[in-house]
C-alpha positions in Angstrom: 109.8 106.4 64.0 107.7 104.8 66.6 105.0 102.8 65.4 102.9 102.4 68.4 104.1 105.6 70.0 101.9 107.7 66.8 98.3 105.7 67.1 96.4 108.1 69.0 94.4 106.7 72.5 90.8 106.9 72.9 89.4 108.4 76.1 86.6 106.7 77.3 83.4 108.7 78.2 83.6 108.8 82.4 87.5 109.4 82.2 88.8 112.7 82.8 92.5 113.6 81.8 94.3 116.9 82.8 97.7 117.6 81.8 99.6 120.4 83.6 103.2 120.7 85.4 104.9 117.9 83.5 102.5 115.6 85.1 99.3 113.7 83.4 96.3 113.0 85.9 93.5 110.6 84.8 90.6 110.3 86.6 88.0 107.6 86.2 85.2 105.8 88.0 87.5 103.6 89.8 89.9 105.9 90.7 92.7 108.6 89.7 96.2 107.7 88.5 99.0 110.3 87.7 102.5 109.4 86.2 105.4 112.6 85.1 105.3 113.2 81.2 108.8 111.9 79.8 111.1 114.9 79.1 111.0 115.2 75.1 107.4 114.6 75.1 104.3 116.6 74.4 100.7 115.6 75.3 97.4 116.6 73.4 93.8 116.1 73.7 92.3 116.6 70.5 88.3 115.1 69.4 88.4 113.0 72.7 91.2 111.3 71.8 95.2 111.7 73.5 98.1 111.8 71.4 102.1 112.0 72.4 104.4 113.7 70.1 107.8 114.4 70.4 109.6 117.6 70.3 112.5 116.0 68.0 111.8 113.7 65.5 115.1 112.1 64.4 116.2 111.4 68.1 115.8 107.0 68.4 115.6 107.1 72.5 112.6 109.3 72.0 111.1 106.9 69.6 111.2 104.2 72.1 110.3 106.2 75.1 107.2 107.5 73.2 105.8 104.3 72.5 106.1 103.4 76.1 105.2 106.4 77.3 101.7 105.7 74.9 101.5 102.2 76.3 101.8 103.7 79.8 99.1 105.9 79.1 96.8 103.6 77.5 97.0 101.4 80.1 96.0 104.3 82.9 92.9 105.1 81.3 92.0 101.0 80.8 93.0 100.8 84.5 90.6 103.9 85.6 87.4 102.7 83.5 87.8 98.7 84.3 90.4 97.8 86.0 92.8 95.0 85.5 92.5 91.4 86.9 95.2 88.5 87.6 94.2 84.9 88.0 96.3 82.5 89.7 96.1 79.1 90.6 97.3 76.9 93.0 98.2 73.1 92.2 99.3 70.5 94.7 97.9 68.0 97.1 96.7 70.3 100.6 98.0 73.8 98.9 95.5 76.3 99.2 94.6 79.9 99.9 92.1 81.7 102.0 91.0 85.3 102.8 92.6 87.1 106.3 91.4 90.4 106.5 92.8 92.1 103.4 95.6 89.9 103.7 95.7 86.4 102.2 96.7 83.2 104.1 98.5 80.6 102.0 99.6 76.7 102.2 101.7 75.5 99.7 103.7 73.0 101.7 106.3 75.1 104.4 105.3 74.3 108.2 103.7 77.4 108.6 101.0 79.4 106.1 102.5 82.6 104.5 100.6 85.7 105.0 100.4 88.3 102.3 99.6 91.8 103.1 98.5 93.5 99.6 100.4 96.7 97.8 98.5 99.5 98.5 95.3 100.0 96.0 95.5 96.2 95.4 92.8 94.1 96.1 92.9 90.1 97.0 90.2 87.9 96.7 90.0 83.6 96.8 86.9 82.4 94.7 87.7 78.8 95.7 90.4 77.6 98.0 92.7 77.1 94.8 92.2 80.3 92.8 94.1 83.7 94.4 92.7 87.3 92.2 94.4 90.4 92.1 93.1 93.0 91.4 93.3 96.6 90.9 93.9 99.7 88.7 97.3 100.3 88.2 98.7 97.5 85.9 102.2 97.2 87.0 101.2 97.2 90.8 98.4 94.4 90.0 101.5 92.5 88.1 103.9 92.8 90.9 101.3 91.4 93.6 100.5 88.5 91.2 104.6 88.0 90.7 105.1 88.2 94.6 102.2 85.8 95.3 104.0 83.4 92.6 107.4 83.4 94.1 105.9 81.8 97.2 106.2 78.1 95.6 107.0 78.6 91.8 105.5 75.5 90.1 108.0 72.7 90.0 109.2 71.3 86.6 109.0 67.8 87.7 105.6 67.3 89.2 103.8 70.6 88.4 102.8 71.6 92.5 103.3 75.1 93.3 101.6 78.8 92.3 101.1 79.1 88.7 99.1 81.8 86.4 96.1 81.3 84.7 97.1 80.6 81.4 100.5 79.5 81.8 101.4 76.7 80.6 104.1 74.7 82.2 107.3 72.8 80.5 107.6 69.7 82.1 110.4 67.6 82.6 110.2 63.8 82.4 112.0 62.5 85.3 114.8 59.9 86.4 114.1 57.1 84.5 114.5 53.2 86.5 117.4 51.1 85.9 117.4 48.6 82.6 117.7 44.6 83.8 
């Protein structure tokens, strides 16, 4: 029995959501998102709100898939009425990041800057030279660009320098100590 999977999602007031040919579209003020309903899997709209069931209740790979199929959801209609933001910063002496048309120039220490052309419906913006955000609709795309950006210079263990998340918090490592006289 899927705990998350039964807690029925709120629509929000601007979002529309139409369900037909194994396919869910949701359409909101920012934009429209569709994803294919999971096979085992039926949708309702009931009072405003959605709710997945599934066609066999004793079957554990439907339990799983329908609370990730309601997370999935739940996220689409967050995505559609406000969107979904990553923060990342950039730490080390001279690294920085500025704005190239829709594409994003960065220097974090290679000879040359590394241009990064955004997924499509992604948005890139730098408020100051050390602070890349992504932005956009669809969560997993708006994770994927931040993760990309990231694995330009992954923050080093030793002195901390490289592309790092918001609130990450890094485990440093102490060093190579001197020799004892």
């Amino acid at each position: 029995m899927s705990r998350i999977g039964r807690i029925p999602i709120d629509i929000p007031s601007k979002v529309k959501v139409e369900i037909k040919d194994n396919k869910v579209i949701v359409e909101g003020p920012l934009g429209k998102l569709g994803r294919d309903i999971i096979p085992g899997l039926i949708l309702e709209i009931q009072n405003g709100k959605l709710i997945v069931k599934k066609v066999r209740e004793e079957d554990k790979k439907l339990n799983a898939m329908q609370g990730l199929f309601r997370s999935l959801l739940a996220n689409m209609l967050k995505g559609v009425s406000e969107g979904f933001t990553r923060k990342l910063l950039i730490q080390g002496v001279g690294y920085r990041a500025k704005k190239k048309g829709d594409a994003l120039s960065v220097l974090v220490g290679y000879s040359q800057p590394v241009d990064v052309e955004p997924l499509p419906g992604i948005k890139l913006d730098v408020e100051e030279q050390t602070t890349i955000v992504v932005r956009g609709i669809d969560k997993e795309k708006v994770g994927q660009m931040a993760a990309n950006i990231r694995a330009i210079r992954p923050p080093d263990a030793y002195k901390g320098k490289g592309i790092i998340y918001e609130n990450e918090t890094l485990r440093r490592k102490v060093g190579k100590a001197g020799k004892a006289k």
